[in-house]
PQR file with spaces between the fields and no chain letter, atoms N, CA, C, O and H, PARSE charges and radii, in Angstrom:
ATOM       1  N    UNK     1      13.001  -31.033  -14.679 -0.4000 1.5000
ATOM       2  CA   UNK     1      13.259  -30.023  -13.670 -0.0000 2.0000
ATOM       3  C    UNK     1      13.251  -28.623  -14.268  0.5500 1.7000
ATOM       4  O    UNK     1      13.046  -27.636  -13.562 -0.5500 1.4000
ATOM       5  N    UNK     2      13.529  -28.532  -15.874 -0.4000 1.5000
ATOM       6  CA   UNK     2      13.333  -27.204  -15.909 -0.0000 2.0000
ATOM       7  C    UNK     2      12.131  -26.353  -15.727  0.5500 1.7000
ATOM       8  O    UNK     2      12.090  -25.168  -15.396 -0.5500 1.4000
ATOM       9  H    UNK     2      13.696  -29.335  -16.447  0.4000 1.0000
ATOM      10  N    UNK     3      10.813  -27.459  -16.098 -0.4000 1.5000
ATOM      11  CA   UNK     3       9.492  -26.864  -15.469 -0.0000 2.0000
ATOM      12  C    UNK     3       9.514  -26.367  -13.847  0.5500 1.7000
ATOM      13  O    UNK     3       8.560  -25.692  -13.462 -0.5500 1.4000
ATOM      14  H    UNK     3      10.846  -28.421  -16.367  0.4000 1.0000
ATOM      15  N    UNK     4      10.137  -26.558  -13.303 -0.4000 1.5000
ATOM      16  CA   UNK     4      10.261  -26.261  -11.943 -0.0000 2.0000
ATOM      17  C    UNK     4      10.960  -24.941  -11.836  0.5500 1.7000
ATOM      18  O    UNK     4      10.392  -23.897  -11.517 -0.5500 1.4000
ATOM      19  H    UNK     4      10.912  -27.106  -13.616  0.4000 1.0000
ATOM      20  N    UNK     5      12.036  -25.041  -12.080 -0.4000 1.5000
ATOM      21  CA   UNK     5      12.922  -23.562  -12.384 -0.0000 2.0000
ATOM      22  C    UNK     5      12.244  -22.389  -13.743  0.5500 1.7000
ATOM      23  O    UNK     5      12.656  -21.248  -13.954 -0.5500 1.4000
ATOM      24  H    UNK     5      12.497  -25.889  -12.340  0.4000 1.0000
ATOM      25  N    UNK     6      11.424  -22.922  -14.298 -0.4000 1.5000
ATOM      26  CA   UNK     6      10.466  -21.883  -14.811 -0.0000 2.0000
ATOM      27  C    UNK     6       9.509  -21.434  -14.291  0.5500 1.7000
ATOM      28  O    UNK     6       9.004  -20.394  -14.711 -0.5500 1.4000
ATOM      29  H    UNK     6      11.090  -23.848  -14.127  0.4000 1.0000
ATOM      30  N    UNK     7       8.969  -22.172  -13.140 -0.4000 1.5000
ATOM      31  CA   UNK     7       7.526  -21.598  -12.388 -0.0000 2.0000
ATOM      32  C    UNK     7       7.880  -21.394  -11.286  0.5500 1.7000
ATOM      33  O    UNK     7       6.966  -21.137  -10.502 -0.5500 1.4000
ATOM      34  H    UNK     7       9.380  -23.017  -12.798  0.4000 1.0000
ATOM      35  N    UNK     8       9.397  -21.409  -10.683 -0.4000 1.5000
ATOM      36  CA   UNK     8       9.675  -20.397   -9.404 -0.0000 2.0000
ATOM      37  C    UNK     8       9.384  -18.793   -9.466  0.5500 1.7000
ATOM      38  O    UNK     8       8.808  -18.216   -8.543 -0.5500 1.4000
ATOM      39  H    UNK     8      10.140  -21.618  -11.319  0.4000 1.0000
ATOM      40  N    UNK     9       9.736  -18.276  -10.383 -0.4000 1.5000
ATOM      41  CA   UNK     9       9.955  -16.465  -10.412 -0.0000 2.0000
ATOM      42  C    UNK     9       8.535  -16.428  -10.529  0.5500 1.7000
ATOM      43  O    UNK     9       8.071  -15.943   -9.497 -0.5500 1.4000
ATOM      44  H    UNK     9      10.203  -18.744  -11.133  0.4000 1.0000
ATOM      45  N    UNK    10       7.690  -16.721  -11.312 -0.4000 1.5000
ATOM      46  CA   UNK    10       6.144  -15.997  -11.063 -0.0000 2.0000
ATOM      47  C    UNK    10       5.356  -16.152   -9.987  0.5500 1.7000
ATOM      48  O    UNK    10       4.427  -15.464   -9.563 -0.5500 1.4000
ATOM      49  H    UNK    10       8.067  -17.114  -12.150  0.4000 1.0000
ATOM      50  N    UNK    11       6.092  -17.639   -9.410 -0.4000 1.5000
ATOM      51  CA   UNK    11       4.615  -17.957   -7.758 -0.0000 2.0000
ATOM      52  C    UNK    11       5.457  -17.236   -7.070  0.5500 1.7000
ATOM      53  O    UNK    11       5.077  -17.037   -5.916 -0.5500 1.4000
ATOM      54  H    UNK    11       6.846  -18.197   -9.754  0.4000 1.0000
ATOM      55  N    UNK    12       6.612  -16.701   -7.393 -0.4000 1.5000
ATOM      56  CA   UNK    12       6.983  -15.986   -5.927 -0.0000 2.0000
ATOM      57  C    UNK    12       6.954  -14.487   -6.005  0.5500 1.7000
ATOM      58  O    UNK    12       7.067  -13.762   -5.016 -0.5500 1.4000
ATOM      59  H    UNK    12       6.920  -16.863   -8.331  0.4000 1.0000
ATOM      60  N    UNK    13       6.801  -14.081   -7.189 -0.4000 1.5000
ATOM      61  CA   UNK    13       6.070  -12.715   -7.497 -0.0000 2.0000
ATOM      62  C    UNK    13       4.317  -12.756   -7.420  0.5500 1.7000
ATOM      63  O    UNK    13       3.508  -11.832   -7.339 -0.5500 1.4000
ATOM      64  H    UNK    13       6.709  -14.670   -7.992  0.4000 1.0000
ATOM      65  N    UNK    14       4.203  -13.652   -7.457 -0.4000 1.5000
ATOM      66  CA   UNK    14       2.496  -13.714   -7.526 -0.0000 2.0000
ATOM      67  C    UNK    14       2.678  -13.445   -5.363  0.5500 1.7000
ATOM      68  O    UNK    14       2.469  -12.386   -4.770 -0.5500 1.4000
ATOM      69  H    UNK    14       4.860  -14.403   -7.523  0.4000 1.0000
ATOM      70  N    UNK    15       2.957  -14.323   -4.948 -0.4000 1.5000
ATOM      71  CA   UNK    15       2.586  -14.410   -3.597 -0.0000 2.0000
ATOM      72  C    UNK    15       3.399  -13.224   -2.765  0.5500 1.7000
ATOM      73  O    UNK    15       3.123  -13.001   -1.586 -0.5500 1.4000
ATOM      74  H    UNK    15       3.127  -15.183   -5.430  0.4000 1.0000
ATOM      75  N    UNK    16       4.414  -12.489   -3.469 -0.4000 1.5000
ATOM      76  CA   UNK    16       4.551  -11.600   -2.674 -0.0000 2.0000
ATOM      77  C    UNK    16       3.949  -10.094   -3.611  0.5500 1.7000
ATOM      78  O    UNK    16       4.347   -9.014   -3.175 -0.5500 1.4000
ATOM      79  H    UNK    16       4.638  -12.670   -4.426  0.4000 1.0000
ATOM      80  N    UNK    17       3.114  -10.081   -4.730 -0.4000 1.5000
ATOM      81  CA   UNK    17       1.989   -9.124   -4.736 -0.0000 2.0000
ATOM      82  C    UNK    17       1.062   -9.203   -4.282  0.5500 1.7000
ATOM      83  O    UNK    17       0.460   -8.160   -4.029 -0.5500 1.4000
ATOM      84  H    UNK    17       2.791  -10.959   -5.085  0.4000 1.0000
ATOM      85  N    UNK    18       0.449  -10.536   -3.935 -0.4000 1.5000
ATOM      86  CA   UNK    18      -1.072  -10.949   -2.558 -0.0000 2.0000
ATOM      87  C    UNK    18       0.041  -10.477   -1.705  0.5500 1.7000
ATOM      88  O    UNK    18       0.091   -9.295   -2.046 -0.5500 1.4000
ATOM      89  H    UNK    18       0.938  -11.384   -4.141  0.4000 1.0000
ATOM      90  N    UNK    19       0.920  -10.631   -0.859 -0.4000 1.5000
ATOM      91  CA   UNK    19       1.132  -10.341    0.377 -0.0000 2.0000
ATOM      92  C    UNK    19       1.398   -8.721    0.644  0.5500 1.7000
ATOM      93  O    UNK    19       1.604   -8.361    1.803 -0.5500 1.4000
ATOM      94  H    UNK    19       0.879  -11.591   -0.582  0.4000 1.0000
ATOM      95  N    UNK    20       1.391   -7.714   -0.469 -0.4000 1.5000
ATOM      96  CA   UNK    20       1.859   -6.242   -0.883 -0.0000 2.0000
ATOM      97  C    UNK    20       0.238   -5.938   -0.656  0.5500 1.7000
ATOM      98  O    UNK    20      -0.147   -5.191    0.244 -0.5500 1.4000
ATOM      99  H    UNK    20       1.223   -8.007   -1.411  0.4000 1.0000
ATOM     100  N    UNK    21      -0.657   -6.600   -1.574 -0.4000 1.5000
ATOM     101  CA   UNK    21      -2.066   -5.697   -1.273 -0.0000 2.0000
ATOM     102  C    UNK    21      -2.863   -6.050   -0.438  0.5500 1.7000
ATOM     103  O    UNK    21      -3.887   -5.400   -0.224 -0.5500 1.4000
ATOM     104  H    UNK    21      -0.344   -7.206   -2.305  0.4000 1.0000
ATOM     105  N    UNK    22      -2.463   -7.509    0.413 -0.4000 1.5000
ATOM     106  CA   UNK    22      -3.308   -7.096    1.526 -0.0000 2.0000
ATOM     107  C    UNK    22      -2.852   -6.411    2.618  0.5500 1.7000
ATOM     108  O    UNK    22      -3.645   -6.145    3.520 -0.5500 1.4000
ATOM     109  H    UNK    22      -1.632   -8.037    0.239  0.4000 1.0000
ATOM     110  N    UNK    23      -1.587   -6.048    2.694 -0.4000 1.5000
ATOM     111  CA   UNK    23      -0.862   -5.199    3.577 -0.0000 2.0000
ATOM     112  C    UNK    23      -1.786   -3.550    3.387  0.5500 1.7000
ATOM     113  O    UNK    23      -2.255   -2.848    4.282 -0.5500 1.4000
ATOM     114  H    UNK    23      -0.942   -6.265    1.961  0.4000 1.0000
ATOM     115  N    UNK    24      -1.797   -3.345    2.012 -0.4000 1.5000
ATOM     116  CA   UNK    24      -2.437   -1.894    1.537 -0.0000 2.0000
ATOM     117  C    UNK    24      -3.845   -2.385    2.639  0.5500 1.7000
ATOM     118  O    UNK    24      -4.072   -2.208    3.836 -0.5500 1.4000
ATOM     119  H    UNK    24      -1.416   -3.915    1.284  0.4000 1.0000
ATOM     120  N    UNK    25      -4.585   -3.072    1.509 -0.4000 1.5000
ATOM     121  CA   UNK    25      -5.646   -3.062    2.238 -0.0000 2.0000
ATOM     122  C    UNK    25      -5.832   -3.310    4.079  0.5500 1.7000
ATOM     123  O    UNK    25      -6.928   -2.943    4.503 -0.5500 1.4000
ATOM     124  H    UNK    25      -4.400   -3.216    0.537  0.4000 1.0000
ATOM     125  N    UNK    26      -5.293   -3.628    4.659 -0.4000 1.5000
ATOM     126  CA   UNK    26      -5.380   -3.741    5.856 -0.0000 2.0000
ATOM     127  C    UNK    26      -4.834   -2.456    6.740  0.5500 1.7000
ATOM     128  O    UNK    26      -5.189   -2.067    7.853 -0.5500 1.4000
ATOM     129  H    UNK    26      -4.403   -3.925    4.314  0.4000 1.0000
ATOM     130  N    UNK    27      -3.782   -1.915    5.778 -0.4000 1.5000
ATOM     131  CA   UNK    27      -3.450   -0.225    6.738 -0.0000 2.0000
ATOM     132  C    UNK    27      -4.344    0.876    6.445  0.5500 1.7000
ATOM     133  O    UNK    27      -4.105    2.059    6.688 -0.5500 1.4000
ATOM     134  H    UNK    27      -3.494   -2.231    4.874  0.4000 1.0000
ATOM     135  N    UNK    28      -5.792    0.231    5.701 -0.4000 1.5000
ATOM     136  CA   UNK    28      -6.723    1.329    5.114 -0.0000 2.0000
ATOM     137  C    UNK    28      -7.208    1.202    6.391  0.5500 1.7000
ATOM     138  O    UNK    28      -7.302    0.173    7.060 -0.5500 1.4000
ATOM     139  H    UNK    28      -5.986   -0.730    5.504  0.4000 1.0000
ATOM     140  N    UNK    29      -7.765    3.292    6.928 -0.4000 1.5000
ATOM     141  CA   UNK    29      -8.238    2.819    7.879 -0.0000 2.0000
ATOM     142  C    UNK    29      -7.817    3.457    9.654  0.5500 1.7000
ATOM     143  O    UNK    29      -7.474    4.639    9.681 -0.5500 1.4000
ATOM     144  H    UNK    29      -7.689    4.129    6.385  0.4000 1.0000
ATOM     145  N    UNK    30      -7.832    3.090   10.327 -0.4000 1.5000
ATOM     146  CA   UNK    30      -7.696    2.955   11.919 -0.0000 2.0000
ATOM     147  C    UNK    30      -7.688    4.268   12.314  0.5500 1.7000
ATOM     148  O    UNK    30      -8.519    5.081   11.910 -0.5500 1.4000
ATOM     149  H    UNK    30      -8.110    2.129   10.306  0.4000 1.0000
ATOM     150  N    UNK    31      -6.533    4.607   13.311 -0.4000 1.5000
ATOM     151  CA   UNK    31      -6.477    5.921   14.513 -0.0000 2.0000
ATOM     152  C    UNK    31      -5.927    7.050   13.331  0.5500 1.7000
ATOM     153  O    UNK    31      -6.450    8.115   13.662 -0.5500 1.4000
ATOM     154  H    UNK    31      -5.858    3.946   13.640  0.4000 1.0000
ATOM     155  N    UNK    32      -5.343    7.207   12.461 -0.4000 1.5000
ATOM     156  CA   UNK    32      -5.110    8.249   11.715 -0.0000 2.0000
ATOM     157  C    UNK    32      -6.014    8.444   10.530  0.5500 1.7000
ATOM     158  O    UNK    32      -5.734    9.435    9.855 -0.5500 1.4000
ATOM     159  H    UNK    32      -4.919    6.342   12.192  0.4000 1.0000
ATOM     160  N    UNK    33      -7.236    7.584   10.045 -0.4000 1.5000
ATOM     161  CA   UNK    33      -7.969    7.658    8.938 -0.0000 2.0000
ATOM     162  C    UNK    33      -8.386    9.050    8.830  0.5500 1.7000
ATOM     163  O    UNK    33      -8.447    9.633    7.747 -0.5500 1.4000
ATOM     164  H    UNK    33      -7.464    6.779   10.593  0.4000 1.0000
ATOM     165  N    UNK    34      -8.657    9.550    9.880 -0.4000 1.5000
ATOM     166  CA   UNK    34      -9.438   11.201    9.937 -0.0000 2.0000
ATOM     167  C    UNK    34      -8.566   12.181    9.183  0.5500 1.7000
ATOM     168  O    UNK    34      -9.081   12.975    8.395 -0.5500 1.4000
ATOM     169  H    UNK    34      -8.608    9.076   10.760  0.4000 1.0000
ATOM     170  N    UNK    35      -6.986   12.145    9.446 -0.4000 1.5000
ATOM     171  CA   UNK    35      -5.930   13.005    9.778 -0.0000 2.0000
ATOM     172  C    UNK    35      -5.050   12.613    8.147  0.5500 1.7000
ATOM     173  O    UNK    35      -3.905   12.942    7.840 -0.5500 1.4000
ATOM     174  H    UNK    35      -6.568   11.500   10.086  0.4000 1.0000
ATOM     175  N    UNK    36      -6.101   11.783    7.287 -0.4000 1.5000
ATOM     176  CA   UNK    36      -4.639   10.912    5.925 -0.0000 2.0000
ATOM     177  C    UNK    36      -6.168   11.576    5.338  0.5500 1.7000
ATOM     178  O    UNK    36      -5.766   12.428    4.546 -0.5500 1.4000
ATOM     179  H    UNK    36      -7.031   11.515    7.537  0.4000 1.0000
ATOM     180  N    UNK    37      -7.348   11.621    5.317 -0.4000 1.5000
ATOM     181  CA   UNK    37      -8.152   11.830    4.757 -0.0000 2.0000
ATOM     182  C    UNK    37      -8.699   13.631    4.800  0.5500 1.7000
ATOM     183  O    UNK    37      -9.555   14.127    4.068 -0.5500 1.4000
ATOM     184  H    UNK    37      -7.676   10.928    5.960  0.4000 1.0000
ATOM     185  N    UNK    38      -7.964   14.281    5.800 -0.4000 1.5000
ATOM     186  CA   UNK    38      -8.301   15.259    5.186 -0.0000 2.0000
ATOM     187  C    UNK    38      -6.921   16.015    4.866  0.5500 1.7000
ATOM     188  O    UNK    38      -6.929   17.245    4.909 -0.5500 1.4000
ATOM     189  H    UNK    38      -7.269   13.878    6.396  0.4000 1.0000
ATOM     190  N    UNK    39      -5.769   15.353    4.555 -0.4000 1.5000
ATOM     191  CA   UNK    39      -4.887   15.948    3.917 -0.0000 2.0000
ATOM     192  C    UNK    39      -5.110   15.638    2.474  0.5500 1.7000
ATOM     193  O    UNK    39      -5.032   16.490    1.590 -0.5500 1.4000
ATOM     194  H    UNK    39      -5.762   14.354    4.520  0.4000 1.0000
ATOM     195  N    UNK    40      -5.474   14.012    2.218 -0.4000 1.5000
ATOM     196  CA   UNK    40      -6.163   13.909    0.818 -0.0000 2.0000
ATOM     197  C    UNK    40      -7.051   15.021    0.264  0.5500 1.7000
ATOM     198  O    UNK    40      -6.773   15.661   -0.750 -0.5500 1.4000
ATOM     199  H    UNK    40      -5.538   13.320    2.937  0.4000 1.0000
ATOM     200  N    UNK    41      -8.171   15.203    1.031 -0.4000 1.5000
ATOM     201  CA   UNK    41      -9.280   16.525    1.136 -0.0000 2.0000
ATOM     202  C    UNK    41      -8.636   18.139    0.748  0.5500 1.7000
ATOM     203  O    UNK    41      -9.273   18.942    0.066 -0.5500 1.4000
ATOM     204  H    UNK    41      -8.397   14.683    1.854  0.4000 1.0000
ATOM     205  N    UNK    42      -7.231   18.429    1.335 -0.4000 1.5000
ATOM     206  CA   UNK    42      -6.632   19.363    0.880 -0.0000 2.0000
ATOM     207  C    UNK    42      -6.113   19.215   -0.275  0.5500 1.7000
ATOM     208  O    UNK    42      -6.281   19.885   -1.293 -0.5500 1.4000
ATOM     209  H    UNK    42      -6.713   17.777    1.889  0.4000 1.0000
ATOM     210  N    UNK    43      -5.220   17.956   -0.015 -0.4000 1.5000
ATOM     211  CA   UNK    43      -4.249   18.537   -1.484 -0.0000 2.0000
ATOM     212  C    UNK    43      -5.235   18.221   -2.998  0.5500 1.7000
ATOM     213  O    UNK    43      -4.887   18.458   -4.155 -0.5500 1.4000
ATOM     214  H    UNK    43      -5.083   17.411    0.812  0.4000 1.0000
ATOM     215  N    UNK    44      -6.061   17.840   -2.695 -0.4000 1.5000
ATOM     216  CA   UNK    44      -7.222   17.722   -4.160 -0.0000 2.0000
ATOM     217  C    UNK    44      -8.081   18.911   -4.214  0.5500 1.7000
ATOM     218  O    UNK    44      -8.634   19.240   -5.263 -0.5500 1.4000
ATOM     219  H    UNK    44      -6.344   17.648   -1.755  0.4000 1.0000
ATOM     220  N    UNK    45      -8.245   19.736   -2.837 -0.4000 1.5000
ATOM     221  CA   UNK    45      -8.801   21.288   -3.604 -0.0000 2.0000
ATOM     222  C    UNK    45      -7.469   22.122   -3.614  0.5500 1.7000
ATOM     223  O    UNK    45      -7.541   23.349   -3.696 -0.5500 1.4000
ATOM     224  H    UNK    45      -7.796   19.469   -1.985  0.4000 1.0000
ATOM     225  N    UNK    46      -6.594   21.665   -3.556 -0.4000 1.5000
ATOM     226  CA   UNK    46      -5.216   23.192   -3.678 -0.0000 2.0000
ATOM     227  C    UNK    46      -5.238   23.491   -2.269  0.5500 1.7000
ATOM     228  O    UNK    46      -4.209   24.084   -1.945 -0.5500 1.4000
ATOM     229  H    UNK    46      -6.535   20.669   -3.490  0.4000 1.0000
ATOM     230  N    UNK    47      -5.871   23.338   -1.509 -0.4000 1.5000
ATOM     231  CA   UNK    47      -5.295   23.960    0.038 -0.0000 2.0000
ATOM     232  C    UNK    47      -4.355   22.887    1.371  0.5500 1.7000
ATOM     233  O    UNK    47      -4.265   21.675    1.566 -0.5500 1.4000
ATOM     234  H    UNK    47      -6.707   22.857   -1.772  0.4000 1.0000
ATOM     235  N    UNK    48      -3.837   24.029    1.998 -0.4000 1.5000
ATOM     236  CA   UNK    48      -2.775   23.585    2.719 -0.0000 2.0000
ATOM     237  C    UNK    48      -4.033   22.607    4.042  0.5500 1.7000
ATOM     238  O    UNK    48      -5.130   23.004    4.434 -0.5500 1.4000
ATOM     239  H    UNK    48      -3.910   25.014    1.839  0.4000 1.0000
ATOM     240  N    UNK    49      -3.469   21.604    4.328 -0.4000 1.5000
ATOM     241  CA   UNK    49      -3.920   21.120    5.407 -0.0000 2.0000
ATOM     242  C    UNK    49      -4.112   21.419    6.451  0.5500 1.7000
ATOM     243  O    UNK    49      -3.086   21.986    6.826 -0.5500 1.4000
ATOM     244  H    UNK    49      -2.577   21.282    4.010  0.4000 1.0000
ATOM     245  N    UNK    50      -5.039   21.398    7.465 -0.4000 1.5000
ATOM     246  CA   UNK    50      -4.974   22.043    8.586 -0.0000 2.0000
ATOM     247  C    UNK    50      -3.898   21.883    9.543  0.5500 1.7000
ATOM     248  O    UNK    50      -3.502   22.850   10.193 -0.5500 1.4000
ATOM     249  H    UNK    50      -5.872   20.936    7.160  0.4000 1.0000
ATOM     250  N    UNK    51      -3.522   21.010    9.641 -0.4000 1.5000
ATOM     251  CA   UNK    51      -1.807   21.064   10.835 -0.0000 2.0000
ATOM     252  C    UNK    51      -0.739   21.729    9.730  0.5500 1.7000
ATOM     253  O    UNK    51       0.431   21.790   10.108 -0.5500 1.4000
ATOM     254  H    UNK    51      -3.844   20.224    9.113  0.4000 1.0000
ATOM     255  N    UNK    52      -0.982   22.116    8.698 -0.4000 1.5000
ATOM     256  CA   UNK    52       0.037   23.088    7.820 -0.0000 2.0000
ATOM     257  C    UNK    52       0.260   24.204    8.220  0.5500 1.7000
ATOM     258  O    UNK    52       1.307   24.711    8.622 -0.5500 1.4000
ATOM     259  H    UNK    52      -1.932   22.066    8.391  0.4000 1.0000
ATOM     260  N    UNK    53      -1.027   24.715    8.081 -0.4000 1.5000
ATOM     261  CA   UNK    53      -1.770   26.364    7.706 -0.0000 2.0000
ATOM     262  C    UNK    53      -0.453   27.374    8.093  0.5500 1.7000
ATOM     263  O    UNK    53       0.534   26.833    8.593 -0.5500 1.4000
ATOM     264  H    UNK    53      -1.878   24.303    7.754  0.4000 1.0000
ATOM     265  N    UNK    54      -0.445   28.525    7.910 -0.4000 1.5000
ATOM     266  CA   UNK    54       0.412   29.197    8.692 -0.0000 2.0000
ATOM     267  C    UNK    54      -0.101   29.787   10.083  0.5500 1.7000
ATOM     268  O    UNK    54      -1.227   30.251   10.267 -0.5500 1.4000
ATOM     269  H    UNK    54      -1.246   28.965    7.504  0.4000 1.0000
ATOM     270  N    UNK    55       0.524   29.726   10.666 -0.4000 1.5000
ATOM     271  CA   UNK    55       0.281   29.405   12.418 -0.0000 2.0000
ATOM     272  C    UNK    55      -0.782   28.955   12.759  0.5500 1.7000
ATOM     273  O    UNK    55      -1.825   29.324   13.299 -0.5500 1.4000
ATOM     274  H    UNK    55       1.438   29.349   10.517  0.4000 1.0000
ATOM     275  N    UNK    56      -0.209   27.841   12.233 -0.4000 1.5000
ATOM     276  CA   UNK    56      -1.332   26.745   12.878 -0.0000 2.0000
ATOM     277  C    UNK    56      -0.246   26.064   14.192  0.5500 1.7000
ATOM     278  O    UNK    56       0.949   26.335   14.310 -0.5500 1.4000
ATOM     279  H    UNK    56       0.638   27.541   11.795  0.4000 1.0000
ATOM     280  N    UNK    57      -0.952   25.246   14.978 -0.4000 1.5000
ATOM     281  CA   UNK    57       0.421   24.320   15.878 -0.0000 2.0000
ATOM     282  C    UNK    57      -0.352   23.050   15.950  0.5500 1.7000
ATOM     283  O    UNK    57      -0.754   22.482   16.966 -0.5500 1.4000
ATOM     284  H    UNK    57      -1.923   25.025   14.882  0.4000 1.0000
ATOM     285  N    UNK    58      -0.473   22.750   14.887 -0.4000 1.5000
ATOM     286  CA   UNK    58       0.023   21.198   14.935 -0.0000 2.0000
ATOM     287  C    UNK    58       1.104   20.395   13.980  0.5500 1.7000
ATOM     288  O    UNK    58       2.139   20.921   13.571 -0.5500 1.4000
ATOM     289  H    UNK    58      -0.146   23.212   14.062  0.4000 1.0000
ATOM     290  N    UNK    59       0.858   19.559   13.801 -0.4000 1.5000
ATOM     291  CA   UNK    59       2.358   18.409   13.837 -0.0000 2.0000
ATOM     292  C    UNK    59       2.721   19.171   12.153  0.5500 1.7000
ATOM     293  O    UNK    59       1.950   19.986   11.646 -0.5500 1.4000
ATOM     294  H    UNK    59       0.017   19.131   14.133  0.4000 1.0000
ATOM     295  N    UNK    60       3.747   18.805   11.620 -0.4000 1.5000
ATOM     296  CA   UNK    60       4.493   18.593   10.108 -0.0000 2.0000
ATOM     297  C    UNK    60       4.517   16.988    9.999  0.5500 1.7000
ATOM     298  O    UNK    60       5.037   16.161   10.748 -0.5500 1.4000
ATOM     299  H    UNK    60       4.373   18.142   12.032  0.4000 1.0000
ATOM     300  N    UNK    61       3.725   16.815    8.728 -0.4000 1.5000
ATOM     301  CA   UNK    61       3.785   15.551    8.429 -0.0000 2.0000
ATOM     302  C    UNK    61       5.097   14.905    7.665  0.5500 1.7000
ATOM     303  O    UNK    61       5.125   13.705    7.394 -0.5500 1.4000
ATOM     304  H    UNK    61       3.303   17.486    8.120  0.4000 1.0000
């Protein structure tokens, strides 16, 4: 039995890191992809995002 109580902690870290990246991979994507991708787009040239800007009116993320 101690083989048993040695190979609990890794299958259950193994199966809840598959269950962590397909979560990632599956929230890549949908109704906000436009709106996560061009804040990425800003903060990698130094500029403020467009719903930032100063007087701008849209949202605070």
């Amino acid at each position: 039995m101690d083989y048993v109580s040695a190979l609990v902690p890794p299958a259950v870290m193994a199966v809840a890191f598959t269950l962590i990246i397909r979560t990632l991979i599956r929230s890549q994507g949908g109704v906000n992809k436009a709106k996560e991708d061009a804040v990425v787009d800003a903060a990698l040239s130094g500029a403020q995002p467009p719903a930032q800007r100063a007087g701008g009116t849209g949202s605070r993320v």
